[in-house]
C-alpha positions in Angstrom: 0.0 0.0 0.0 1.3 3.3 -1.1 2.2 6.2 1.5 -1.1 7.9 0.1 -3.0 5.4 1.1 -2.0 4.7 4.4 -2.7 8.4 5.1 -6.1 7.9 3.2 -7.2 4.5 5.8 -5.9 6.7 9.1 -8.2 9.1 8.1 -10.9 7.0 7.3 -10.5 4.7 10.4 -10.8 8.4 12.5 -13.6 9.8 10.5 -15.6 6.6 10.6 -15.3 6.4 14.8 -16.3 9.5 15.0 -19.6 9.5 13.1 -20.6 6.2 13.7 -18.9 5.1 17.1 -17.3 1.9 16.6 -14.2 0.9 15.5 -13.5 0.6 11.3 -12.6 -3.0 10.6 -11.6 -3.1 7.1 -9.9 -6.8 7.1 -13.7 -8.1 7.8 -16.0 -5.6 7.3 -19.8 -6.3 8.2 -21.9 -3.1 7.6 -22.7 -1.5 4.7 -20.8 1.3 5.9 -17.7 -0.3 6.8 -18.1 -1.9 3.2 -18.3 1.3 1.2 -14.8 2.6 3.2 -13.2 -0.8 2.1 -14.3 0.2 -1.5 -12.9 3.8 -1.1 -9.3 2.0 -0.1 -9.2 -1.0 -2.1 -12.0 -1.3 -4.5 -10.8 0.7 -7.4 -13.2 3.0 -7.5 -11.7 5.6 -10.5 -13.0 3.2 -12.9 -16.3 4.8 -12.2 -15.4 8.5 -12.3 -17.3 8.6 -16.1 -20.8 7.6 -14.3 -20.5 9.7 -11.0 -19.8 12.7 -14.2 -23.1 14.3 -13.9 -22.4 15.0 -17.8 -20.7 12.0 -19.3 -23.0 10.1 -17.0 -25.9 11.4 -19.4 -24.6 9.3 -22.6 -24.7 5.9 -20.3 -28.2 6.3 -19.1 -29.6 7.5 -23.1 -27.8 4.1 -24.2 -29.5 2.2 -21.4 -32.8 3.3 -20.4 -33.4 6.0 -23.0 -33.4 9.9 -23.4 -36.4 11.1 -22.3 -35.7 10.4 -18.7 -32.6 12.8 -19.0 -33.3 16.2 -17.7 -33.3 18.4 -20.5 -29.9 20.0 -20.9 -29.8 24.0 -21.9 -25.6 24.2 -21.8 -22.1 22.6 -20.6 -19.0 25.2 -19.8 -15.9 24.8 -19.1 -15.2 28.0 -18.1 -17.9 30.0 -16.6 -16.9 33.4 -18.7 -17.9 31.2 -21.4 -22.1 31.3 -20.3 -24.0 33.9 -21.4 -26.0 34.9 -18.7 -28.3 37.3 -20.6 -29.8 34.2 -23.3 -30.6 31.9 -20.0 -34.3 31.3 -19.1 -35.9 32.6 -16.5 -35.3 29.4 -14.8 -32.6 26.7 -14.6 -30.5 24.8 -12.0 -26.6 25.3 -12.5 -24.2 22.2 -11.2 -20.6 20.9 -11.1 -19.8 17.8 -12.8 -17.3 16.8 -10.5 -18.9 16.3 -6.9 -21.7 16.4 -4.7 -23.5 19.5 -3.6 -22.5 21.9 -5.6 -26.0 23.3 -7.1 -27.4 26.6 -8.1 -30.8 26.9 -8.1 -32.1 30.0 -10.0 -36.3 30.1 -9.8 -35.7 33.9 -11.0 -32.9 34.9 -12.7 -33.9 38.5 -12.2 -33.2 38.0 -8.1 -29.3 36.4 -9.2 -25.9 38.3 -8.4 -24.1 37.1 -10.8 -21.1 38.2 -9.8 -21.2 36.2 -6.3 -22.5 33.1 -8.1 -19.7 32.9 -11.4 -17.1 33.1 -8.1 -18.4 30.3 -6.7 -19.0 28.3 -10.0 -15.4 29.4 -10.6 -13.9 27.9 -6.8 -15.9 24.9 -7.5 -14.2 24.0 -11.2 -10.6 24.6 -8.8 -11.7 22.2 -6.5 -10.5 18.1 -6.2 -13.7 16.3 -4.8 -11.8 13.5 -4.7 -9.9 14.7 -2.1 -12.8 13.6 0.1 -11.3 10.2 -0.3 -14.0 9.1 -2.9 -12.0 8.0 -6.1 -14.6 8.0 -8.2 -14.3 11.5 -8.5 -10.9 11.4 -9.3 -9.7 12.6 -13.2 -13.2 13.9 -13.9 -12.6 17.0 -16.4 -14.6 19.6 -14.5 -17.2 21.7 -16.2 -20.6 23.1 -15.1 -23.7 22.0 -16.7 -27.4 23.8 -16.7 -30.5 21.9 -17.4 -33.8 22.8 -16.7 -35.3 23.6 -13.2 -38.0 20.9 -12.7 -41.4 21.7 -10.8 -43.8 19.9 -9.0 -47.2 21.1 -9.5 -48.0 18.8 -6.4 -45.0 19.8 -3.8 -42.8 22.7 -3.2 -40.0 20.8 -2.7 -38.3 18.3 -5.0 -38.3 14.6 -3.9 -35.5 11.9 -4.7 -35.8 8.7 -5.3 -32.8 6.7 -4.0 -32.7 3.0 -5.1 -29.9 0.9 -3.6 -29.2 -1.8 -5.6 -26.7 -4.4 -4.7 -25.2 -6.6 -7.1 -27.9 -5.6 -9.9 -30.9 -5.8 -7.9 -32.9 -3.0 -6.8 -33.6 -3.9 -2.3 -34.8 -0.3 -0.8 -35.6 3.3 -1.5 -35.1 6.0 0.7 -37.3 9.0 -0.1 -35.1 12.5 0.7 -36.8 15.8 0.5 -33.9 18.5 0.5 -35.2 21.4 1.9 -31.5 23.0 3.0 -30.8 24.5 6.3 -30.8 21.6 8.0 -34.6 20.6 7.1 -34.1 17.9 4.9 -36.1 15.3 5.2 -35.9 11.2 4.3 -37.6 7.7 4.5 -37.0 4.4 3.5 -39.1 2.4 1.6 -39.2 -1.5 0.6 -40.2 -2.1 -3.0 -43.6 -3.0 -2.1 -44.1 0.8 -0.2 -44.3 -0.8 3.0 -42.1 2.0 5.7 -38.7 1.0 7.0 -38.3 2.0 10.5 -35.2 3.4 9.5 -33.2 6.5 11.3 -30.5 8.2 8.6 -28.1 9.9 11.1 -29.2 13.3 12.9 -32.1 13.9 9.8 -34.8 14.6 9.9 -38.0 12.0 9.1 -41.4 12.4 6.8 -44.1 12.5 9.8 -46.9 11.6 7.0 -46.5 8.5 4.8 -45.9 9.2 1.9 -48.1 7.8 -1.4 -46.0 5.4 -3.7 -45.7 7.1 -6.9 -48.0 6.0 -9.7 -45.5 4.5 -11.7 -42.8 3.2 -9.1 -42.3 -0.5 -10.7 -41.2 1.7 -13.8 -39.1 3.5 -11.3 -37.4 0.0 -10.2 -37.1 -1.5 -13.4 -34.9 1.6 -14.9 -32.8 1.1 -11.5 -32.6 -2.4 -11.8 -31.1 -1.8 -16.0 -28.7 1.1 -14.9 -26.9 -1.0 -12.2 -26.3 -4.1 -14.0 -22.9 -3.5 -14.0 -22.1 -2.6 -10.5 -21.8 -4.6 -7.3 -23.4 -1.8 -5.1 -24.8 1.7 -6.8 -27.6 3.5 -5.5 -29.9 5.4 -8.4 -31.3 8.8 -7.9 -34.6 9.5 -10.1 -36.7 12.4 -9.4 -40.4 12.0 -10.0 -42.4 15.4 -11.3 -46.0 15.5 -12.3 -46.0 11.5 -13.2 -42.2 11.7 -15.2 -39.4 10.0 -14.5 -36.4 11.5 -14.3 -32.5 10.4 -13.9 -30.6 12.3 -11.3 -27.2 10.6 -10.7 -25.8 7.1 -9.3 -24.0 7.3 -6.4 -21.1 4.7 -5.5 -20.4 6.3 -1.9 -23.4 7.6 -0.4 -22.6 10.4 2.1 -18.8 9.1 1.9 -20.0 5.9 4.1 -20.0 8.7 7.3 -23.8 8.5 8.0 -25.4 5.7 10.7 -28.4 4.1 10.5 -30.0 3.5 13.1 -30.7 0.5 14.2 -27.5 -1.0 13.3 -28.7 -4.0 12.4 -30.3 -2.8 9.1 -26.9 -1.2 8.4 -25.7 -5.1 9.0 -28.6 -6.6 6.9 -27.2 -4.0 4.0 -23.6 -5.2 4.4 -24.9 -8.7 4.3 -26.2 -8.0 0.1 -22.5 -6.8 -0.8 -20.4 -9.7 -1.5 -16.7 -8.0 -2.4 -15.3 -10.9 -3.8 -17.3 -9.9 -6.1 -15.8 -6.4 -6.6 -13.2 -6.3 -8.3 -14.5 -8.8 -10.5 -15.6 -6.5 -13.6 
C-alpha cells in the first residue's frame, strides 16, 4: 500500500469512529458502511469517475434506459466566462460535474448576483472532490452543466428517489426531500411501499407516509437496468407531475459517514455486498 494510502485508511478509520462510534474494521467488514470505506481504499473505484460525471453520466443512461428520462440540458462550460448569462431562461438549475452539492438553483434569474455566483462556480471547477477520499471523483474533467429547473405542480420541494441496488438488484428506497438549512427530510421504503423504521443519522423524518408514486415499478425496473454493471450503486430519479427522471448514481453515499439506526439494518445492507465480487468487472 502506497504512502497515500496509508494516510487515506488513518483518516478513514478516524472519521468513521467518529460519526458512527465503533471501530473501522476493514480486514472483515460487516456493515454497509464499513463496506463502502473498504471500497474507497481498495475497490478501485476511478473506474467509475465517467458515471459519477453528472455529464458524461448522461450518454450511459440514453444508451440504457433511453433519453427522455434525461433532464433536458440547456448548456455545458468549461469556463464560466464562457455562459452567457443574458440568453438563459428565466429558470434553470446550474451544477458541477465533478462532486456532490455543488447546485445553483435560480427560480428567477432576475433576483441572481451574478457576480457572487460565477465566483463560486469558478472555486468549484478549482476544486478536487476527490480529495474527500471518494475516487470515483478522481480525473473527472470539471465543467458546469445547466439543465432545466424541474417543478412539481403537487410539492414545493423536489423529492429523490434513491434505489440501492446491490449486485444488480434493486432492495430499498429512501425518499429525501432536500429542503436546505438543515430541514431535509428522508424515509425508507421496501419495494412494495411498505415504511422501514429506519433513522439516517441526525435527519430529519417524513411525519406523513408518503403515497407510492404512480409509476414506481417503472421507477425499479430503470434502476434495476442502470446498475447491472455494478456490485453496489444507489440510483437517484426524481419524479415530477408522473415523469421520471434520472438524477445521478452514487457509488459512496454520504462518503459511508452516516449511521443508520438500528444497526442491524446497516448489518442486513452489508450482508447483500459480497466484495469478492468487486473487483471482478
Amino acid at each position: 500500500m502506497t504512502k497515500d494510502n496509508e494516510t487515506l485508511k488513518k483518516n478513514i478509520k478516524a472519521k468513521f469512529k467518529k460519526y458512527h462510534g465503533y471501530e473501522l474494521n476493514l480486514d472483515n467488514p460487516k456493515t454497509l458502511s464499513e463496506k463502502i470505506q473498504w471500497m474507497k481504499i481498495y475497490g478501485n473505484l476511478q473506474r467509475y469517475s465517467k458515471y459519477v460525471d453528472k455529464y458524461l453520466v448522461r450518454d450511459f443512461v440514453r444508451d440504457r434506459i433511453g433519453e427522455q428520462y434525461l433532464v433536458p440540458l440547456i448548456g455545458v462550460y468549461y469556463n464560466v466566462n464562457d455562459i452567457n448569462f443574458e440568453s438563459l431562461p428565466e429558470r434553470f438549475i446550474m451544477k458541477a460535474n465533478h462532486g456532490c452539492g455543488w447546485n445553483i438553483v435560480v427560480k428567477d434569474k432576475s433576483m441572481v448576483n451574478w457576480k457572487i455566483e460565477k465566483e463560486k462556480m469558478q472555486q468549484w471547477l478549482k476544486s478536487d472532490f476527490s480529495k474527500t477520499g471518494q475516487n470515483n471523483y478522481k480525473g473527472i474533467k470539471p465543467c458546469i452543466i445547466i439543465e432545466e429547473l424541474l417543478q412539481d405542480n403537487l410539492n414545493n420541494f423536489i423529492r429523490d428517489y434513491r434505489i440501492f441496488c446491490f449486485h444488480g438488484k434493486p432492495h430499498h428506497i429512501q425518499v429525501s426531500e432536500m429542503r436546505g438549512k438543515g430541514n431535509d427530510l428522508h424515509a425508507f421504503y421496501d419495494l412494495n411501499w411498505n415504511k422501514l423504521e429506519i433513522k439516517y443519522g441526525k435527519k430529519k423524518t417524513f411525519s406523513e407516509n408518503i403515497k407510492n408514486p404512480k409509476h414506481l415499478n417503472e421507477m425499479i425496473s430503470l434502476a434495476e437496468k442502470l446498475s447491472q454493471d455494478f456490485p453496489f450503486v444507489r440510483v437517484d430519479f426524481y419524479y415530477i407531475n408522473n415523469q421520471i427522471f434520472f438524477g445521478e448514481l452514487t457509488f459512496t453515499p454520504v462518503n459511508g459517514f452516516r449511521p443508520y439506526k438500528p444497526l442491524s439494518f446497516n448489518k442486513m445492507l452489508g450482508d447483500l455486498l459480497d466484495l469478492d465480487k468487486f473487483n471482478e468487472k
